[in-house]
N, CA, C and O atoms as CSV, one atom per row, in Angstrom:
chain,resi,resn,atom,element,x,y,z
A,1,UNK,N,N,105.931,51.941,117.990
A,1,UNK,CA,C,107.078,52.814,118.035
A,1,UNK,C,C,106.986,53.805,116.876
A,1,UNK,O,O,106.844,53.277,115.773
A,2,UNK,N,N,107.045,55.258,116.916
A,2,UNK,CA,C,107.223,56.396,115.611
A,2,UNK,C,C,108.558,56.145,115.865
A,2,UNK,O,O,109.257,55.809,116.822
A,3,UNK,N,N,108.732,56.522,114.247
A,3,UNK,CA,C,110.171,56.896,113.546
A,3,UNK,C,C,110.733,58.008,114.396
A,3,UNK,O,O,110.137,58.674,115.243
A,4,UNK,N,N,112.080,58.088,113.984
A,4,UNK,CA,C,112.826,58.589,114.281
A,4,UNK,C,C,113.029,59.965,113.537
A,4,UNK,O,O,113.438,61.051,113.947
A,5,UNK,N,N,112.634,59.572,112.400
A,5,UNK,CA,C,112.534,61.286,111.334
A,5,UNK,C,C,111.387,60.093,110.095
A,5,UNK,O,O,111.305,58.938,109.678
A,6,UNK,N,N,110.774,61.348,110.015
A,6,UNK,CA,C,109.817,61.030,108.737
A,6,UNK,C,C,109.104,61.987,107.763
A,6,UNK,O,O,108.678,63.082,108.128
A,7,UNK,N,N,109.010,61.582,106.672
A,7,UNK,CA,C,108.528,62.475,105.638
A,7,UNK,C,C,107.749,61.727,104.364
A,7,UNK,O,O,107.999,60.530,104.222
A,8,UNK,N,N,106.853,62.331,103.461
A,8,UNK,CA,C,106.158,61.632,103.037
A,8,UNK,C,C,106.645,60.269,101.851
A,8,UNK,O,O,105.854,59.632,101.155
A,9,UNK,N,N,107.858,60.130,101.890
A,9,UNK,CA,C,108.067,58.854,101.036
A,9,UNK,C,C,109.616,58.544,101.930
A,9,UNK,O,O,110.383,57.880,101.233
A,10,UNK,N,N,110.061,58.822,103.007
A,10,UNK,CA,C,110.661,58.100,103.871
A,10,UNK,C,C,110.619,58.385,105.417
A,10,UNK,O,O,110.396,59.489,105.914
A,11,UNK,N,N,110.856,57.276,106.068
A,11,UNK,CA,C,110.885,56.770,107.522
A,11,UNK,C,C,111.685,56.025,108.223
A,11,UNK,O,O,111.557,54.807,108.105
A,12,UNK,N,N,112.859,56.639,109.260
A,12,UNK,CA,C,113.810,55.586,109.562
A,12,UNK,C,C,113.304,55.911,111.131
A,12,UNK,O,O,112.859,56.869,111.765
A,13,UNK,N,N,113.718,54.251,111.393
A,13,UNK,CA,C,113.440,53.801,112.683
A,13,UNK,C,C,114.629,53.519,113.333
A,13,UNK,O,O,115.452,52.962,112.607
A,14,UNK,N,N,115.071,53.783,114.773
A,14,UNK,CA,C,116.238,54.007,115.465
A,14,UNK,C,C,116.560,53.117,116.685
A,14,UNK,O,O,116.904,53.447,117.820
A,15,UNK,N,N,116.356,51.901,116.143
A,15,UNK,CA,C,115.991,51.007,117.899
A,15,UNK,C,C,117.497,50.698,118.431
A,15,UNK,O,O,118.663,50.812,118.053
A,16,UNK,N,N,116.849,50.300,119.390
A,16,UNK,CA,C,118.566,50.391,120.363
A,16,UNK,C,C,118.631,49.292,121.187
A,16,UNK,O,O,119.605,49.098,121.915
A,17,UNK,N,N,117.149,48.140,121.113
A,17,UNK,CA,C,117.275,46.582,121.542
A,17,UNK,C,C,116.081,46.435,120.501
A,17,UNK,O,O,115.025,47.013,120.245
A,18,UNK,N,N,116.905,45.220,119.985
A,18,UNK,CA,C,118.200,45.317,119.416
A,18,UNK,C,C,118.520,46.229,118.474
A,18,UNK,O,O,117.542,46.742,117.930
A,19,UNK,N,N,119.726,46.644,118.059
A,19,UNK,CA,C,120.553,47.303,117.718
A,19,UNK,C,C,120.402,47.329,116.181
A,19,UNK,O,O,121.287,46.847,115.475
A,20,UNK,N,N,119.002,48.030,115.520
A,20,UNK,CA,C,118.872,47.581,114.748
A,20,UNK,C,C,117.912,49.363,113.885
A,20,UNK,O,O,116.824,49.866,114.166
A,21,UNK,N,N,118.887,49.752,112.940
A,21,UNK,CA,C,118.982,51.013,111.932
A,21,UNK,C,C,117.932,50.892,110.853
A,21,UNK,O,O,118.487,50.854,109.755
A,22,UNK,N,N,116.837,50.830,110.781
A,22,UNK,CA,C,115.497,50.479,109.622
A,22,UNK,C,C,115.384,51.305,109.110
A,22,UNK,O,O,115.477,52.252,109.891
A,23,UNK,N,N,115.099,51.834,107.468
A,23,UNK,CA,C,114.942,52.772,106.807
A,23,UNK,C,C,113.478,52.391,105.413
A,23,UNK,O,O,113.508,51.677,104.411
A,24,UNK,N,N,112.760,52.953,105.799
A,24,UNK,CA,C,111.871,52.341,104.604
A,24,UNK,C,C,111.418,53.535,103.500
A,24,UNK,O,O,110.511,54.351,103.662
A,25,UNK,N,N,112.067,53.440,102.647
A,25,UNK,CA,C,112.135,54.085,101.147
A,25,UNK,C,C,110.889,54.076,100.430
A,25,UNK,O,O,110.404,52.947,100.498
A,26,UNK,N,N,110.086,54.963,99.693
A,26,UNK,CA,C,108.727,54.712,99.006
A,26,UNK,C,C,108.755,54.813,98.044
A,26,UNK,O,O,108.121,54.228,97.166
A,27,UNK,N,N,109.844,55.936,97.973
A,27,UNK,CA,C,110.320,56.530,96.307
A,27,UNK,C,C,110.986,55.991,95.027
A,27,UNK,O,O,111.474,56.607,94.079
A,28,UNK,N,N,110.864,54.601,95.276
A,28,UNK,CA,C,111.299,53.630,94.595
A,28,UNK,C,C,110.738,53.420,93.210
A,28,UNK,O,O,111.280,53.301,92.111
A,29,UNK,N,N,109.475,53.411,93.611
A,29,UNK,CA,C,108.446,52.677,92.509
A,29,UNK,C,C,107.811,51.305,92.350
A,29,UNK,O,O,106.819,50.927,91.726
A,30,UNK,N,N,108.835,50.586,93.228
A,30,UNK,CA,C,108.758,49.214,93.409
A,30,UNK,C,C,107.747,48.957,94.458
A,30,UNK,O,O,107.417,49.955,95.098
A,31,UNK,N,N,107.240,47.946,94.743
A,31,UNK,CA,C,106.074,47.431,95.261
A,31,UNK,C,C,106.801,46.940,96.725
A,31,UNK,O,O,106.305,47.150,97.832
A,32,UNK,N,N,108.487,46.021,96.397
A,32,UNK,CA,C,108.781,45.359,97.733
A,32,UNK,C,C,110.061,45.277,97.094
A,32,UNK,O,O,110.091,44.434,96.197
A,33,UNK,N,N,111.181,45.934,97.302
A,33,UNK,CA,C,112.276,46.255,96.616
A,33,UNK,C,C,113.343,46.157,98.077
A,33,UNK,O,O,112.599,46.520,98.987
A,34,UNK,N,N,114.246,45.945,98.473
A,34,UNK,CA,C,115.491,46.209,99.227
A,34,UNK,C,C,116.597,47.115,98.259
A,34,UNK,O,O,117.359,46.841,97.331
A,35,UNK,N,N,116.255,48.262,98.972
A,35,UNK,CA,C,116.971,49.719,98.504
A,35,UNK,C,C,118.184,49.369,98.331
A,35,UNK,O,O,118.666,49.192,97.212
A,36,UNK,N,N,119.006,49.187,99.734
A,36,UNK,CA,C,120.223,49.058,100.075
A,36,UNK,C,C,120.411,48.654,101.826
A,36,UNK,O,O,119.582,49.020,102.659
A,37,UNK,N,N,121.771,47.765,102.206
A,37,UNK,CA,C,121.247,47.415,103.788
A,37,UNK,C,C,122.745,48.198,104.157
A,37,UNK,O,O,123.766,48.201,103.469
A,38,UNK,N,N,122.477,48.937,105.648
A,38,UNK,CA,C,123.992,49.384,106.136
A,38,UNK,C,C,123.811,48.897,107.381
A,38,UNK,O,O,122.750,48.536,107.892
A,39,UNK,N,N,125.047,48.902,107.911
A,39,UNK,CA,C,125.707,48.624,109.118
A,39,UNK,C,C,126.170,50.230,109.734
A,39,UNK,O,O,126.983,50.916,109.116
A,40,UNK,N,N,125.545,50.684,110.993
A,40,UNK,CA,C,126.377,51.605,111.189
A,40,UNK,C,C,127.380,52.015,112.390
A,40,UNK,O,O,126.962,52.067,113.546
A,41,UNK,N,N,128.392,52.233,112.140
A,41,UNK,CA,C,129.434,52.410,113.434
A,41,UNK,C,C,129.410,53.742,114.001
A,41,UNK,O,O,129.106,54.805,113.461
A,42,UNK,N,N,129.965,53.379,115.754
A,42,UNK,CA,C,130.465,54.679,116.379
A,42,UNK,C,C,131.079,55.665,115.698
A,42,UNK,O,O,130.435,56.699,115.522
A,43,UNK,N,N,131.997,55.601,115.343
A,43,UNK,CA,C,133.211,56.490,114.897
A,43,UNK,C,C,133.905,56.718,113.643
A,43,UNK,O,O,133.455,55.879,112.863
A,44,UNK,N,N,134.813,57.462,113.031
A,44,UNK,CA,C,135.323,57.583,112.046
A,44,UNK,C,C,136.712,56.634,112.400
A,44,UNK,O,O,137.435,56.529,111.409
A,45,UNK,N,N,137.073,56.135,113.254
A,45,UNK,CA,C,138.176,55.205,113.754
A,45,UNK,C,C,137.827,53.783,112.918
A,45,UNK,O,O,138.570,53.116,112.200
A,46,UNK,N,N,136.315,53.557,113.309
A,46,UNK,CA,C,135.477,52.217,112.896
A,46,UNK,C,C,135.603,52.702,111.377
A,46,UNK,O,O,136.354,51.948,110.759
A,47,UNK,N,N,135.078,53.758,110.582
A,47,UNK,CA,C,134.921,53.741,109.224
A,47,UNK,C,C,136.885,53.474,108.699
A,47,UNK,O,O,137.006,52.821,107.662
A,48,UNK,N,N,137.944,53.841,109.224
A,48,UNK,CA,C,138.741,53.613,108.887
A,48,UNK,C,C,138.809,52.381,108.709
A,48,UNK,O,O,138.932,51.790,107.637
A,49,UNK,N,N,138.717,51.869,109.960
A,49,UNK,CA,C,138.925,50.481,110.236
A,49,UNK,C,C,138.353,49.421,109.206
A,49,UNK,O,O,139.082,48.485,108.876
A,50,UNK,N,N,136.752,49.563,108.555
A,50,UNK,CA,C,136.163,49.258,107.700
A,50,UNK,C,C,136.762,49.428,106.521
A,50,UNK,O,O,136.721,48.499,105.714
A,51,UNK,N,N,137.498,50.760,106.162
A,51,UNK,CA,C,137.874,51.014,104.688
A,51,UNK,C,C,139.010,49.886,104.403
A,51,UNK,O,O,139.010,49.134,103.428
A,52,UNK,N,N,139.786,49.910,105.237
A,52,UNK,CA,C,141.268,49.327,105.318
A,52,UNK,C,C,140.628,47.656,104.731
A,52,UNK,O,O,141.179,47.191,103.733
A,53,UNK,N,N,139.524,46.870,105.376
A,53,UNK,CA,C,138.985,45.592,105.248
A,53,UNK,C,C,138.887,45.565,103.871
A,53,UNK,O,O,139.596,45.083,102.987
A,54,UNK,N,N,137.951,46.131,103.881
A,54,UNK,CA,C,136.854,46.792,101.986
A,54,UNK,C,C,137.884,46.534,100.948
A,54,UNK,O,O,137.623,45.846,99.961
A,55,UNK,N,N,139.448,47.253,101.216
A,55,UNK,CA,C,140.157,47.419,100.236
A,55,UNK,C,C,140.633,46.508,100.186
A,55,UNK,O,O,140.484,45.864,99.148
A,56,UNK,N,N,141.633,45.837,101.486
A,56,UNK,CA,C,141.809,44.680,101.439
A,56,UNK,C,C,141.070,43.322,100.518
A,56,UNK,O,O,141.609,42.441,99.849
A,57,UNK,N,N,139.718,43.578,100.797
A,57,UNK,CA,C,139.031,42.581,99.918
A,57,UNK,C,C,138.729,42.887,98.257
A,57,UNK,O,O,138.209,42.208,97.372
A,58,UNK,N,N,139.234,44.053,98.289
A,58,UNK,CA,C,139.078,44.372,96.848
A,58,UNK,C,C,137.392,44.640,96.698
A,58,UNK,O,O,136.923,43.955,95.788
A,59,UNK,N,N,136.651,45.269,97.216
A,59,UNK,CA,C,135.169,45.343,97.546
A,59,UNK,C,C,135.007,46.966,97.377
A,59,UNK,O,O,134.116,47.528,96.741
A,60,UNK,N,N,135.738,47.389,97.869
A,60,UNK,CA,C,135.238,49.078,97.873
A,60,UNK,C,C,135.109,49.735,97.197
A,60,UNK,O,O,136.019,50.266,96.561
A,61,UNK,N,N,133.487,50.031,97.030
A,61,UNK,CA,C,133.023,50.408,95.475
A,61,UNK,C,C,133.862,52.285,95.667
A,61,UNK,O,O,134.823,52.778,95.076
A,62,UNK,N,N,132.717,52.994,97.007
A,62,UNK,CA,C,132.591,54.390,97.003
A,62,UNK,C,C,132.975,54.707,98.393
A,62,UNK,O,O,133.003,53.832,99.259
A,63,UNK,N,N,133.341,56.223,98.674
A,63,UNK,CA,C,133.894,56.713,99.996
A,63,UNK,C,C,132.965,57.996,99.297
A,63,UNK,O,O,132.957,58.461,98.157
A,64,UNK,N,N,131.994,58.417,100.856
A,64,UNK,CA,C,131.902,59.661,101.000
A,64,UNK,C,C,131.896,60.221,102.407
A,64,UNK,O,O,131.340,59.675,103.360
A,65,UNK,N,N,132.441,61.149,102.441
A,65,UNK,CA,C,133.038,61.934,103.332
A,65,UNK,C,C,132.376,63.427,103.801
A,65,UNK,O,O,132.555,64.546,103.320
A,66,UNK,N,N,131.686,63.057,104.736
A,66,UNK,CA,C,130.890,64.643,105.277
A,66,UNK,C,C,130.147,64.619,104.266
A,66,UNK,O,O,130.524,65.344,103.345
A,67,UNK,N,N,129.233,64.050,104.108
A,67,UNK,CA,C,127.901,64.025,103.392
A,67,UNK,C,C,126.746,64.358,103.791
A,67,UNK,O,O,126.501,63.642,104.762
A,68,UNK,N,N,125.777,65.140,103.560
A,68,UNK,CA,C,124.777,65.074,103.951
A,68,UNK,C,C,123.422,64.340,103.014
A,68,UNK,O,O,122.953,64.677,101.927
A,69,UNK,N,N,123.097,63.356,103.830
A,69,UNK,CA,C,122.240,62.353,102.799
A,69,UNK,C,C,121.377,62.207,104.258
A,69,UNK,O,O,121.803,62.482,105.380
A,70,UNK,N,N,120.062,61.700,103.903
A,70,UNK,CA,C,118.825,60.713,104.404
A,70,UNK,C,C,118.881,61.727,106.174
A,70,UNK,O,O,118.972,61.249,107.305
A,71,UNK,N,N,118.807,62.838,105.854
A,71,UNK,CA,C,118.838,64.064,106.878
A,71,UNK,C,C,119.660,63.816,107.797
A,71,UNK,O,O,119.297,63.943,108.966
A,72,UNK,N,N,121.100,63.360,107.446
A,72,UNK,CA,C,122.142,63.156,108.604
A,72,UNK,C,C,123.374,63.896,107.833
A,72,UNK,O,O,123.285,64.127,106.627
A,73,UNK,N,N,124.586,64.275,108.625
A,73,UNK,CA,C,125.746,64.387,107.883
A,73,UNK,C,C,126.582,63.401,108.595
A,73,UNK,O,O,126.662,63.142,109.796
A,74,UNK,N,N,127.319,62.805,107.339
A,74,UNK,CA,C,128.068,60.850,107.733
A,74,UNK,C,C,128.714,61.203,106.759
A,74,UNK,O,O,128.625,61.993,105.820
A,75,UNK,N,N,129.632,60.193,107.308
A,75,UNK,CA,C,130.736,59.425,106.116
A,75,UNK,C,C,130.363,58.002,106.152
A,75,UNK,O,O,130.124,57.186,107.041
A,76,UNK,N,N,130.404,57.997,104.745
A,76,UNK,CA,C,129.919,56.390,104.564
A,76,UNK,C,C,131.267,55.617,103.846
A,76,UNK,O,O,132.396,56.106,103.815
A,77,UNK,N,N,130.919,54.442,103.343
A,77,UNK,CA,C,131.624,53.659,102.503
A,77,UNK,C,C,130.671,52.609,101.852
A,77,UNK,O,O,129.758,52.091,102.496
A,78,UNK,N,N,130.927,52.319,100.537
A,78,UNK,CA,C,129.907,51.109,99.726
A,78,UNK,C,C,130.512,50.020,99.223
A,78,UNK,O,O,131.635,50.055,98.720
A,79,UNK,N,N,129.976,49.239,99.303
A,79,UNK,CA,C,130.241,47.833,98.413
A,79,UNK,C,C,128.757,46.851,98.532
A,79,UNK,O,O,127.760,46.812,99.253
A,80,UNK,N,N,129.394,46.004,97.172
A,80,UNK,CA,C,128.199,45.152,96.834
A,80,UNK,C,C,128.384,43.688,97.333
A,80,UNK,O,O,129.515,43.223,97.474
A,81,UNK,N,N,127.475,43.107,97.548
A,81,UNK,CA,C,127.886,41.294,98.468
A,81,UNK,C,C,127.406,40.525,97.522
A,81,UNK,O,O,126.639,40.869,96.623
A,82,UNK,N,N,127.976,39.192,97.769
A,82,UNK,CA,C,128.040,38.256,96.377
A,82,UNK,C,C,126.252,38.032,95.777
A,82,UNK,O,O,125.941,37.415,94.759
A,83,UNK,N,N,125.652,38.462,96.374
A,83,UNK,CA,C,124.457,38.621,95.545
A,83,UNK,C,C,123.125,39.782,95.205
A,83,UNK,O,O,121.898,39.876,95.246
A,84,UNK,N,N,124.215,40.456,94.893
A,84,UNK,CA,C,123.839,42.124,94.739
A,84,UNK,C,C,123.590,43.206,95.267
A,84,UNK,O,O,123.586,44.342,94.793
A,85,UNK,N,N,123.328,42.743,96.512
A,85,UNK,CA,C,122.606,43.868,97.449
A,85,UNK,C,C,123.993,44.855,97.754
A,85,UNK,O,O,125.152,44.576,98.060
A,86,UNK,N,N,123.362,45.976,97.544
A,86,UNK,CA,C,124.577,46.866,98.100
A,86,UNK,C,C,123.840,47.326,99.684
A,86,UNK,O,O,122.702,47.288,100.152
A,87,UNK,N,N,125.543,47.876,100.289
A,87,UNK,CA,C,125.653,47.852,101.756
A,87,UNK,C,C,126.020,49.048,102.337
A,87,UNK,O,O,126.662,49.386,101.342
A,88,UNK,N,N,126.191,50.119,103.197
A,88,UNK,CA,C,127.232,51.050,103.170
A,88,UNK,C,C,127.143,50.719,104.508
A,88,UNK,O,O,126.292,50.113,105.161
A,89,UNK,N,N,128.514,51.399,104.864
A,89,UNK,CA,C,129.030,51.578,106.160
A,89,UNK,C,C,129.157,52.970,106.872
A,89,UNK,O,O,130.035,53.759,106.520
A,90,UNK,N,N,128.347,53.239,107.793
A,90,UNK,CA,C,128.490,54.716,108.247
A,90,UNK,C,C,128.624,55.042,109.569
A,90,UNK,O,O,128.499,54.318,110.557
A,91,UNK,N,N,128.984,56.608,109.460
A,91,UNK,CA,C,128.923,57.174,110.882
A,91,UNK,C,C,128.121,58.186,111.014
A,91,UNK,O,O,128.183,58.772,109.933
A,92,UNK,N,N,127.351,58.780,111.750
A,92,UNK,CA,C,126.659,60.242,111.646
A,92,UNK,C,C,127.401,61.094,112.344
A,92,UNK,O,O,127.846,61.083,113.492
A,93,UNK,N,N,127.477,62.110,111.117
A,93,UNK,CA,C,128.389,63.329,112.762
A,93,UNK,C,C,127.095,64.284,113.211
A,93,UNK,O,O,127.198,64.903,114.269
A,94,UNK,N,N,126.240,64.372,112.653
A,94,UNK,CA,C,125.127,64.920,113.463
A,94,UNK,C,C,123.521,65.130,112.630
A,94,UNK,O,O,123.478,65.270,111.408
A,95,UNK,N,N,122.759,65.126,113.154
A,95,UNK,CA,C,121.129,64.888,112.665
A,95,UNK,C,C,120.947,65.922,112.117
A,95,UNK,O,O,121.231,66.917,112.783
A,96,UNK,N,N,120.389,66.150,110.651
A,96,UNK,CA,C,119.960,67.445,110.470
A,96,UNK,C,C,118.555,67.569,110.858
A,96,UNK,O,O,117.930,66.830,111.619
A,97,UNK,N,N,117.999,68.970,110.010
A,97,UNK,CA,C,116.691,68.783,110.521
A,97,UNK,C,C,115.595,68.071,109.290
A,97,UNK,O,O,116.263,67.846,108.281
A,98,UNK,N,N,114.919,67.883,109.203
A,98,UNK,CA,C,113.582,67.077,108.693
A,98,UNK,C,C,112.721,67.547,107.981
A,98,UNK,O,O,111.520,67.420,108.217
A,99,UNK,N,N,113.202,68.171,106.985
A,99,UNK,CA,C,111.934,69.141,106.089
A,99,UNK,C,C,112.418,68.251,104.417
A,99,UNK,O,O,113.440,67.613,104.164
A,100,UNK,N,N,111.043,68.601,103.411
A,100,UNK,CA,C,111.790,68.099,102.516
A,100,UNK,C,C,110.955,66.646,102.047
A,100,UNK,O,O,109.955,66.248,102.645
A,101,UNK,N,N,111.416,66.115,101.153
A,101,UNK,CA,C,111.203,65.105,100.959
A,101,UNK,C,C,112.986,64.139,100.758
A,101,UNK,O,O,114.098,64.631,100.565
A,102,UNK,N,N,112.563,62.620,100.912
A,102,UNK,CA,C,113.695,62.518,100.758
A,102,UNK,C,C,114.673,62.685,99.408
A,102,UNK,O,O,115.808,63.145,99.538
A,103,UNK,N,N,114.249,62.354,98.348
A,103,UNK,CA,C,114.738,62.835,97.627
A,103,UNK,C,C,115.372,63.789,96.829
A,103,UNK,O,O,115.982,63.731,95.761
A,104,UNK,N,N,114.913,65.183,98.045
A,104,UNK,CA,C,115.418,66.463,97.834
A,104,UNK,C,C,117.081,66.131,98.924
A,104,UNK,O,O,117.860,67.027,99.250
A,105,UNK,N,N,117.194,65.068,99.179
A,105,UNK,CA,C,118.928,65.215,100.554
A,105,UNK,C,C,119.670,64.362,98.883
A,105,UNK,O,O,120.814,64.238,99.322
A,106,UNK,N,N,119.728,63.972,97.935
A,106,UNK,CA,C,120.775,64.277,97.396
A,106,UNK,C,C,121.262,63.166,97.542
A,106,UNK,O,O,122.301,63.057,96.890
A,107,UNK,N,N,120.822,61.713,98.457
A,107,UNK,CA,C,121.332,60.287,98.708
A,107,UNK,C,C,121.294,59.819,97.302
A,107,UNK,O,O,120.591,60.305,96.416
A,108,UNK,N,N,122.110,58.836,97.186
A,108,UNK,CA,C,122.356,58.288,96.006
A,108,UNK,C,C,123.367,56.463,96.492
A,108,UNK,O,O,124.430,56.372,97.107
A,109,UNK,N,N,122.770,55.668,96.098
A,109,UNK,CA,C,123.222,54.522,96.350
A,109,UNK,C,C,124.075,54.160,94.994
A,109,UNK,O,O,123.520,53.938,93.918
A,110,UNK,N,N,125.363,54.133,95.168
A,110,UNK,CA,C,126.026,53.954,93.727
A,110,UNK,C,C,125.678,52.456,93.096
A,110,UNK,O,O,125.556,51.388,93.696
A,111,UNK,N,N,125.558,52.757,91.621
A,111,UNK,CA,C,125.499,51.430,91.116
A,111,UNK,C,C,126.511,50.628,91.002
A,111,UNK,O,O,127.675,51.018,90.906
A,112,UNK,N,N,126.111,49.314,91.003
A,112,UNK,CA,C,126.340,48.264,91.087
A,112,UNK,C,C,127.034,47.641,89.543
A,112,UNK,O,O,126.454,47.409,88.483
A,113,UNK,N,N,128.493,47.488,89.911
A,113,UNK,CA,C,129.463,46.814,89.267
A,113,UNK,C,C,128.425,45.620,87.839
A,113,UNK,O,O,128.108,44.508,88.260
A,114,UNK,N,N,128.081,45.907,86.580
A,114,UNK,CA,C,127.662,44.905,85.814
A,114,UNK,C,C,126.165,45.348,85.689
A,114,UNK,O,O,125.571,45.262,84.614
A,115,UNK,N,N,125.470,45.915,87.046
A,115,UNK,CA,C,124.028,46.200,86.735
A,115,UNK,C,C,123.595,46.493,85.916
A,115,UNK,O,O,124.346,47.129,85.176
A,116,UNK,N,N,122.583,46.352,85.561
A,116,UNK,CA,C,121.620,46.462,84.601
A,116,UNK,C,C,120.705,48.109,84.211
A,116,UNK,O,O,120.297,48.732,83.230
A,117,UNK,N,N,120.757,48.228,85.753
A,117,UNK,CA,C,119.483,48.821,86.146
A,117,UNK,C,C,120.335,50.684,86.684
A,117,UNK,O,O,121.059,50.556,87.671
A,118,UNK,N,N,120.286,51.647,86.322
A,118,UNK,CA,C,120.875,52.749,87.201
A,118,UNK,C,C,120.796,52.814,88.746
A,118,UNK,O,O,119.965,52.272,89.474
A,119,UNK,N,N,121.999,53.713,89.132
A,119,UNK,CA,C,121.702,53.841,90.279
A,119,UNK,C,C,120.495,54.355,91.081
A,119,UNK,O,O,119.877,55.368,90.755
A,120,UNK,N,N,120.148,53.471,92.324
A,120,UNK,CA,C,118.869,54.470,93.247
A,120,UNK,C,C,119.299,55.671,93.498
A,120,UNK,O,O,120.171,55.636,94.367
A,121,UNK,N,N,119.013,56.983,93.023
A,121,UNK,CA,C,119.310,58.181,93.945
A,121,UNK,C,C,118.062,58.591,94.121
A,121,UNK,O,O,117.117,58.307,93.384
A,122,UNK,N,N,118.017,59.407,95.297
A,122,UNK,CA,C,117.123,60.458,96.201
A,122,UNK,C,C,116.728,61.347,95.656
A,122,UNK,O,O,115.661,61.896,95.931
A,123,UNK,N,N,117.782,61.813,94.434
A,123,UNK,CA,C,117.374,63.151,93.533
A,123,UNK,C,C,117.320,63.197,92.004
A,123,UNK,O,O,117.006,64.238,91.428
């Protein structure tokens, strides 16, 4: 299967059985690192729906809104799970196009509550 969009230090894969959003990051530095994992929903109804939980749990690190990151424009939402990994929650409102490297889209995974280490960004 080719990616779905690719460029020389990222590649996301778009499968649809199963239902499953893969993104593999190069620009790390790391050898075998987990960037960050998301879940992504239909709609901005679902990201509500998500925020309302998040807060509820006292979890919701970040909200961004009409973003353009990882050549999409989304609204996301972040939080971290009881053993570090951060998560976001998104929607795409539409694909951009694919030029670039990734680190020129400006993604940025916020850091993590206590970390050690700065945040991953793209730029």
């Amino acid at each position: 299967m080719s990616p779905q969009k690719q460029v020389a230090d990222y590649a996301k894969f778009d499968l649809k059985t199963p239902a499953l959003n893969f993104s593999l990051v190069s620009s790390t530095g790391e050898v075998s690192a987990v960037d960050h994992l998301g879940i992504e929903v239909e709609t901005v109804e679902d990201i509500a729906e998500w925020k309302a939980r998040l807060q509820r749990e006292g979890i919701l690190q970040k909200v961004e809104d009409n973003i353009a990151c990882c050549f999409a424009r989304q609204d996301k939402l972040w939080f971290t799970d009881p053993d570090g990994n951060a998560w976001e929650i998104f929607t795409v409102h539409e694909q951009l196009a694919v030029t670039g490297s990734l680190r020129q889209t400006g993604c940025c995974v916020p850091k993590n509550t206590g970390a050690h280490e700065p945040a991953t960004c793209g730029a």
